[in-house]
N, C-alpha and C positions, 0 to 999 in steps of 0.2 A: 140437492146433491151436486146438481152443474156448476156454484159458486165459486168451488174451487178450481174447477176450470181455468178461470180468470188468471190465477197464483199460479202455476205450474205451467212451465213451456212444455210443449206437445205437437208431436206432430206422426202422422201413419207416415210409414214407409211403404215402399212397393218391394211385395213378397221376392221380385229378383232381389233386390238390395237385401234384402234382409237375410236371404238364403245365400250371398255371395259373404257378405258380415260373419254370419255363423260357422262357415266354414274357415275361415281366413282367422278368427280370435275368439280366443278363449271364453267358453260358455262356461255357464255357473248355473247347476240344477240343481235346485231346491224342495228334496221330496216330501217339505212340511212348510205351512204357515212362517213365516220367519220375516223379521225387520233387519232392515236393508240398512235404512236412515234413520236418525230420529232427532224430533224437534230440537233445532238449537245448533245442529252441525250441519256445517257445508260440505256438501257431493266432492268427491274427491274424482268424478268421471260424470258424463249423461250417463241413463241408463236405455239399451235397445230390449223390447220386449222380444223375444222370438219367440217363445210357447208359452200360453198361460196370461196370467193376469197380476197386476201390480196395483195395490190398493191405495190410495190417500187418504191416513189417518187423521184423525181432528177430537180431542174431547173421550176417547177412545171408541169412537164411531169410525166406519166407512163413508167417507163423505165422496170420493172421485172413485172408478175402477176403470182404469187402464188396461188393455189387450194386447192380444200380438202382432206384428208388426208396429210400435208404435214407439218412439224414438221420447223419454222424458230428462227433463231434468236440465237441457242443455243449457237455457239459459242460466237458470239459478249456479251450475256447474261452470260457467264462461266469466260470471259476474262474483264468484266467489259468496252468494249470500247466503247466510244464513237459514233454513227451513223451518215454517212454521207449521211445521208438521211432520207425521212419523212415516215413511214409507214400507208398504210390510208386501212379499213376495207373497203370492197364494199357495196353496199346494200344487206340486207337480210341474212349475213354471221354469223356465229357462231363459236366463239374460244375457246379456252381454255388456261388459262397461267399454263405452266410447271417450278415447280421448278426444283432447283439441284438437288436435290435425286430421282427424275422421271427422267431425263434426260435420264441417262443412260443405262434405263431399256425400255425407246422409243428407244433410238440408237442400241439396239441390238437386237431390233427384225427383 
């Protein structure tokens, strides 16, 4: 299950950040299972986990789960590549899309 680790930028946030984030831009709550991304298209933002969990699909497995506080995607989102895989929202989850000019003011806290 850690393999895809490896493929997917990632990194925890600190709960202040992530609660100054949530406040400041537009959350997206998701009160069902629901795909976000899927294999073959590029992130149009990183994604900030604030509630809930964010799956990494493969094969139509759960290969990664993701939580909250947790900042994904940036890279593959910075570099414009392509995912080789499907990203699917859990039940009950709540995100937030980071642009470029947030990025880097998430990554250095």
């Amino acid at each position: 299950m850690a393999s895809l680790k490896k493929y997917i930028s990632t990194k925890k946030i600190d709960l202040k950040k992530v609660e100054e984030y949530a406040s400041s831009f537009k959350n997206y709550f998701f009160p069902a299972d629901s795909k976000l991304l899927y294999e073959g298209q590029k992130p149009i933002a990183a994604i900030l986990i604030i509630n809930g969990a964010v799956k990494v699909i493969k094969d139509k497995k759960t290969k990664v789960r993701f939580c909250s506080n947790t900042l994904i995607l940036f890279e593959e989102f910075a570099n414009q590549e392509e995912l080789h895989f499907d990203i699917e929202v859990s039940t009950s989850t709540t995100v937030c899309w980071i642009d470029k000019e947030n990025i880097n003011e998430l990554l250095s806290a």
